[in-house]
Structure formats: structure tokens, C-alpha cells
C-alpha positions in Angstrom: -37.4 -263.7 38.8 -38.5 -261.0 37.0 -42.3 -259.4 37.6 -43.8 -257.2 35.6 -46.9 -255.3 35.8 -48.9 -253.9 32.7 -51.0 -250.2 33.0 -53.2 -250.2 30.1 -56.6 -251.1 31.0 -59.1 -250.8 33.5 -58.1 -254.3 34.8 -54.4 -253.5 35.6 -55.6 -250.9 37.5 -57.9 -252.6 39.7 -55.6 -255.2 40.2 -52.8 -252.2 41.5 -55.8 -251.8 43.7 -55.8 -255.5 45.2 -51.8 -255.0 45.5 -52.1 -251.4 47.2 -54.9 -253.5 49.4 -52.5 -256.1 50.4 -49.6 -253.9 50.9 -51.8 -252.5 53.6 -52.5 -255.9 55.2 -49.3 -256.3 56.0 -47.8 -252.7 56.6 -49.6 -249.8 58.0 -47.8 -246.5 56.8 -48.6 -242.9 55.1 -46.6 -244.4 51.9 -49.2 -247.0 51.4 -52.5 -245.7 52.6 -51.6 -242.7 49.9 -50.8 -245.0 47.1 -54.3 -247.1 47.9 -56.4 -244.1 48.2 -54.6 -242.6 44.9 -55.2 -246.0 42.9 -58.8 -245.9 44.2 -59.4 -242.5 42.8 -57.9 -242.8 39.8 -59.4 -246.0 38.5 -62.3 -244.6 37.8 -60.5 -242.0 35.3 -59.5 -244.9 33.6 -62.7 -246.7 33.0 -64.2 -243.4 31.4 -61.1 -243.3 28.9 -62.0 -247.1 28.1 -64.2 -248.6 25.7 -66.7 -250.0 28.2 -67.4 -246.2 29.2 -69.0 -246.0 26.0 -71.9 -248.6 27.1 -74.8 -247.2 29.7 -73.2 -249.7 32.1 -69.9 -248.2 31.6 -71.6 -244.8 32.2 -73.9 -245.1 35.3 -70.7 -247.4 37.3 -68.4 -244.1 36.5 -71.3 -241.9 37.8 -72.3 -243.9 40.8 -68.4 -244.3 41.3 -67.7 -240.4 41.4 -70.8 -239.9 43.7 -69.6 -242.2 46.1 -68.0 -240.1 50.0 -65.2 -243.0 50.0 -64.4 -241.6 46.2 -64.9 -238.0 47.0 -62.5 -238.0 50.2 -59.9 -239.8 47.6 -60.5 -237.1 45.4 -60.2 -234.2 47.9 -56.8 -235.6 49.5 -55.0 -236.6 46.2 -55.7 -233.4 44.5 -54.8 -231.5 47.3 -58.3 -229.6 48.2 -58.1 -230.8 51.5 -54.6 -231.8 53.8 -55.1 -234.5 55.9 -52.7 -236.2 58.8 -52.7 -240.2 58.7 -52.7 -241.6 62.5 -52.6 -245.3 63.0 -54.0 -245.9 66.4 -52.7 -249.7 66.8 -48.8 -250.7 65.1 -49.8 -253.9 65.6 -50.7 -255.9 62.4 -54.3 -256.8 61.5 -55.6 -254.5 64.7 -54.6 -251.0 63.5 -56.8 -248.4 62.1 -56.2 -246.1 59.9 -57.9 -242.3 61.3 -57.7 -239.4 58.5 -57.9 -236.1 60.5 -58.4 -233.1 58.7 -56.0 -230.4 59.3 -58.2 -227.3 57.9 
């Protein structure tokens, strides 16, 4: 069976987002924390490069979006401002926690 996913709206990448969610659910790891905090950061690049960004809804959810810590700590660790170690205090599924300690 073949699956394929489309990247050419705001929509495919939120739904990336669900599927970087769920990979998470069931596996705890580096690989897939980075890949969820990476889709979270860059959705909202692609919302300002889509035609709803054009509409004062479209404007004030980018804005709001960029404002928020969660967004801002995305930003710092995928552009590389700030290095961070991933600890997962608890392999067992559905009781771990993910722990993000700065290493500056």
C-alpha cells in the first residue's frame, strides 16, 4: 500500500504536526521530539506565506503564534541559538517525560 503525504498548505503541515504528535505517543527519542518541535516551529512560516495570512485573522494567529514561549523555545533550538540535551526521565510508554536542559 502506497501512502503519500502532500506539503503545500498550511493543512499538510499541521497534519505532519498530528503525525510527529503520535510518533511521540508511541516512541520517546531525540529523532522525534526534534522533528515535532521542528514541524511546530515551522508551521507558522507557512501560514504567513498562505493566502489566509492576508486576512487580520491570518495576521493576529501568526503574531499571537510567534509570541507564544512554547514557539520561541522551538525557534531557539531549531535554529540553533540555543543547544539543548533531550533526557527522558521514564522509557516506559505513556509515563515518560520529555526534560530540555540547556547546555549554555
Amino acid at each position: 500500500m502506497k501512502i503519500t503525504h502532500e506539503f503545500s498548505t498550511p493543512r499538510n503541515i499541521f497534519e505532519k504536526l498530528i503525525r510527529d504528535y503520535e510518533q511521540l505517543d508511541i516512541r520517546v527519542n531525540g529523532d522525534n521530539v526534534f522533528n515535532f518541535i521542528s514541524t511546530a516551529y515551522h508551521l507558522h512560516e507557512w501560514i504567513k506565506n498562505a493566502p489566509i495570512h492576508s486576512s487580520q485573522q491570518g495576521k493576529r494567529l501568526v503574531k499571537r503564534a510567534v509570541g507564544e514561549d512554547c514557539i520561541k523555545l522551538c525557534r531557539d533550538i531549531i535554529t540553533a541559538k540555543k543547544t539543548y540535551k533531550i533526557m527522558i526521565d521514564d522509557p516506559r510508554p505513556k509515563m515518560n517525560r520529555i526534560i530540555l536542559k540547556n547546555r549554555e
